[in-house]
N, C-alpha and C positions, 0 to 999 in steps of 0.2 A: 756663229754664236748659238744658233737651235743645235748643231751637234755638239758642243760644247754645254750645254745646258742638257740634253739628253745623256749627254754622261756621267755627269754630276747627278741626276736623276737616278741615273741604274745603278752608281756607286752607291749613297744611300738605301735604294730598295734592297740594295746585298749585303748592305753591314745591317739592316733592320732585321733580314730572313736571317742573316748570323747570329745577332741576338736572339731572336725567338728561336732558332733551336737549339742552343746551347741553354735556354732559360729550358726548353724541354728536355733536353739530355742530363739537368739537373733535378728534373723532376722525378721524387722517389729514391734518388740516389744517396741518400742517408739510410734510407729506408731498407733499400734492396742490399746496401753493404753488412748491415745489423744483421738481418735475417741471412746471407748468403755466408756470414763470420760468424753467426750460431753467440758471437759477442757484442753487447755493449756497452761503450765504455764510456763510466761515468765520472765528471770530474766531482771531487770532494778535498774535503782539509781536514790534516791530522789533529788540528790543534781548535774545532771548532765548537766544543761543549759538548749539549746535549745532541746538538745540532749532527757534528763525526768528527770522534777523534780514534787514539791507540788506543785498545785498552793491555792489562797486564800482560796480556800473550802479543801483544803487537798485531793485534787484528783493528783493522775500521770499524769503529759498531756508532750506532746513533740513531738518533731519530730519521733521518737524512737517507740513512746507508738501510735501513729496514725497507725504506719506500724507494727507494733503486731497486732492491732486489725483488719488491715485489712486482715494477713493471716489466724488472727482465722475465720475471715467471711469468706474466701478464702476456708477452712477446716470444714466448718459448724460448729463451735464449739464457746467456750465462752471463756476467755483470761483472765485469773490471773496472777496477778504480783506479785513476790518474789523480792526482795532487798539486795542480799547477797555482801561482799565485792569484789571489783574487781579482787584483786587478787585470791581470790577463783573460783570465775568464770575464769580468764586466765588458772588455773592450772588443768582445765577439771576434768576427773574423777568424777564427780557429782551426779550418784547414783542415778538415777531417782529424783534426788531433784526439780530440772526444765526441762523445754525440749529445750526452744531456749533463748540464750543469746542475748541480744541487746547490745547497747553502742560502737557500731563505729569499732569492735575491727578490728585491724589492724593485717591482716593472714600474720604471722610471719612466716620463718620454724620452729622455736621450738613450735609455738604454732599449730602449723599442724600436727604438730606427736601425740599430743593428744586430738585435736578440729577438724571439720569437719566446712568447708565456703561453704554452698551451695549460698550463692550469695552475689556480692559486691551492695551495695544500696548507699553510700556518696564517694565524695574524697574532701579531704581537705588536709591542710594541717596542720605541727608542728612545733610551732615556740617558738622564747626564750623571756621571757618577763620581763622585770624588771623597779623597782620604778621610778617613773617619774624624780626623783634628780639623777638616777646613771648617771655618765660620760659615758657608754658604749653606743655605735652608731652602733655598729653589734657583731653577734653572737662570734664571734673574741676574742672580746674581754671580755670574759667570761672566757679564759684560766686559769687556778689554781683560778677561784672561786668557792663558795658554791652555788651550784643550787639543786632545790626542783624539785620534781619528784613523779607523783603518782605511788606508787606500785603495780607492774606487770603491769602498760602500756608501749605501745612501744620510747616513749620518757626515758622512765628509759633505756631501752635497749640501745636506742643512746646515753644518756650523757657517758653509760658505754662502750661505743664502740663497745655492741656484737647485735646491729640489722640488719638481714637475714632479708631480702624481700622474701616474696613467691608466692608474686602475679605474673598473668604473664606480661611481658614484663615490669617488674621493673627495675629500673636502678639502678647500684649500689650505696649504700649510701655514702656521701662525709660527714664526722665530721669533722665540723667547729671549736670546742674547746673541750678540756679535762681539766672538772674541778677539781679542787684541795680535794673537797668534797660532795657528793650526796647524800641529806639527803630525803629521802623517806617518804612521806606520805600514811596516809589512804584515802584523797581523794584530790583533786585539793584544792578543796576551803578550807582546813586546811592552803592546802601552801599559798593562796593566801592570809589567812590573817594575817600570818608571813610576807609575803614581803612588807603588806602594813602599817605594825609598821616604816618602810625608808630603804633606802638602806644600806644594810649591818649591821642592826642591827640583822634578823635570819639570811637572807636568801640576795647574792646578787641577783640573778635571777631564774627563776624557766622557768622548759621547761615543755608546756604542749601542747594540741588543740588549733587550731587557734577559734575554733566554740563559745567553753565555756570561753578564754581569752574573744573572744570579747563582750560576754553578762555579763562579770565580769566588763569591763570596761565602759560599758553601765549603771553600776549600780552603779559604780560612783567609782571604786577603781581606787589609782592612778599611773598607770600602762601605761609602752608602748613597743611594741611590736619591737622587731631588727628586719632588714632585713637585709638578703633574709633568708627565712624559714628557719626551719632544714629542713625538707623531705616534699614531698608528699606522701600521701599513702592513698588506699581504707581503707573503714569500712565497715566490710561485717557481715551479719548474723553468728552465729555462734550455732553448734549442736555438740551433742556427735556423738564417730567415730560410735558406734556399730549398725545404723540403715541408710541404704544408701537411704529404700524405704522411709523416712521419712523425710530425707535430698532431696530428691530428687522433694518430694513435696514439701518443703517449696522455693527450687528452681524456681519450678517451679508460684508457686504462687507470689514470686517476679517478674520474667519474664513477667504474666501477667498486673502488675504493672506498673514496666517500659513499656509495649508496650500499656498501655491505658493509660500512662500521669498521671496516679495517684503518681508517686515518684518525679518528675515535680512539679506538683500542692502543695503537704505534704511540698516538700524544701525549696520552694518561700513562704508559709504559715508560716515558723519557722524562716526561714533564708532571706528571699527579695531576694534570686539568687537562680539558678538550682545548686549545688554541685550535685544530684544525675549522670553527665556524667563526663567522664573519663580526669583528667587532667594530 
């Protein structure tokens, strides 16, 4: 029974020293492949506003895509862009596919247990939007309707009633209605051009970004926005958990940004106002 129990003993102590050096043989290893690939690669969306989309030459340009490139400058290095779906990007685990996610994501608690925020860069806000003909005057009055929803953003979280704030000093979220049905998109502007066939033929309202609503209705859809918002919330950088010195830099090179007016300058250039400070 004692050699039996001292082997059970030394199996344990071997798969614990296997864990800990494999947790140390990941450590940096985001980090050292960027720097020793002189690239890296950042996931974005063609079709995200101001946020990054194509423009007429078929280049990525955005609010988004300025502040990638300026942490690859930041990292000495050069900045590729991959384009995978958002929800694949929310659901982490990414396997060296990319190194730093863009597009606003709002650091949820479920999306913190397996994303790393080394820094908040936007705050804006999420609000419900619908056909210029519907009757509805605030988000209220949304209750047992059909509203659209990009999959795995944190507006799907809210129409469903399970979004965790993780940021600090967030204030708990207040849901304004419970629709009757949530039909989930591949990207915003799928939904938006469901809602803008008229009201309640797909879709009554759709809850997304107030950033990419308002460049949607810039461009002529016919669309208006209810007040008061759903929520506020940051849109932070986002990285995998398993490299802190990596996360730490790209923190850090945000920090630089914000304190020399460059995430200022990048906001008013996309947007006409500073979103980059804290609302």
């Amino acid at each position: 029974m004692n050699r039996l129990m001292t082997m059970i003993a030394a199996a344990a102590s071997l798969a614990v020293g296997i864990g800990a050096a494999t947790s140390a043989a990941n450590a940096g290893a985001v980090l050292d492949k960027v720097l020793q690939s002189k690239t890296l690669t950042v996931a974005a969306g063609t079709d995200w506003g101001p946020i990054s989309h194509l423009d007429e030459n078929h280049q990525l340009v955005g609010y988004d895509v300025d502040i990638a490139k300026q942490i690859g400058k930041s990292l000495g290095v050069e900045v590729k862009f991959v384009t995978p779906g958002w929800d694949i990007i929310t659901a982490g685990n990414w396997q060296g596919r990319w190194d730093v996610a863009m597009g606003q994501m709002t650091p949820t608690k479920a999306r913190a247990e397996v994303i790393d925020f080394p820094a908040v860069y936007i705050w804006g806000a999420a609000v419900a939007i619908v056909h210029k003909d519907s009757k509805a005057t605030k988000p209220a009055d949304l209750e047992g309707k059909v509203v659209g929803v990009s999959a795995g953003s944190d507006t799907e979280a809210y129409v469903n009633h399970k979004l965790t704030p993780a940021w600090v000093n967030a204030s708990p979220v207040e849901y304004q209605f419970k629709p009757g049905q949530v039909k989930t998109y591949g990207s915003a502007n799928i939904a938006f051009d469901d809602l803008r066939l008229g009201d309640g033929v797909r879709l009554d309202a759709i809850a997304n970004d107030e950033f990419q609503t308002d460049d949607a209705i810039k461009a002529g859809y016919p669309f208006r926005i209810l007040e008061p918002a759903l929520f506020y919330a940051p849109g932070a950088i986002a990285v995998s958990k398993d490299d802190k010195e990596f996360s730490d830099k790209i923190a850090a090179a945000m920090k630089e940004m914000k304190d020399n007016g460059t995430l200022t300058k990048l906001s008013i250039k996309w947007y006409g106002k500073d979103y980059s400070v804290q609302k």
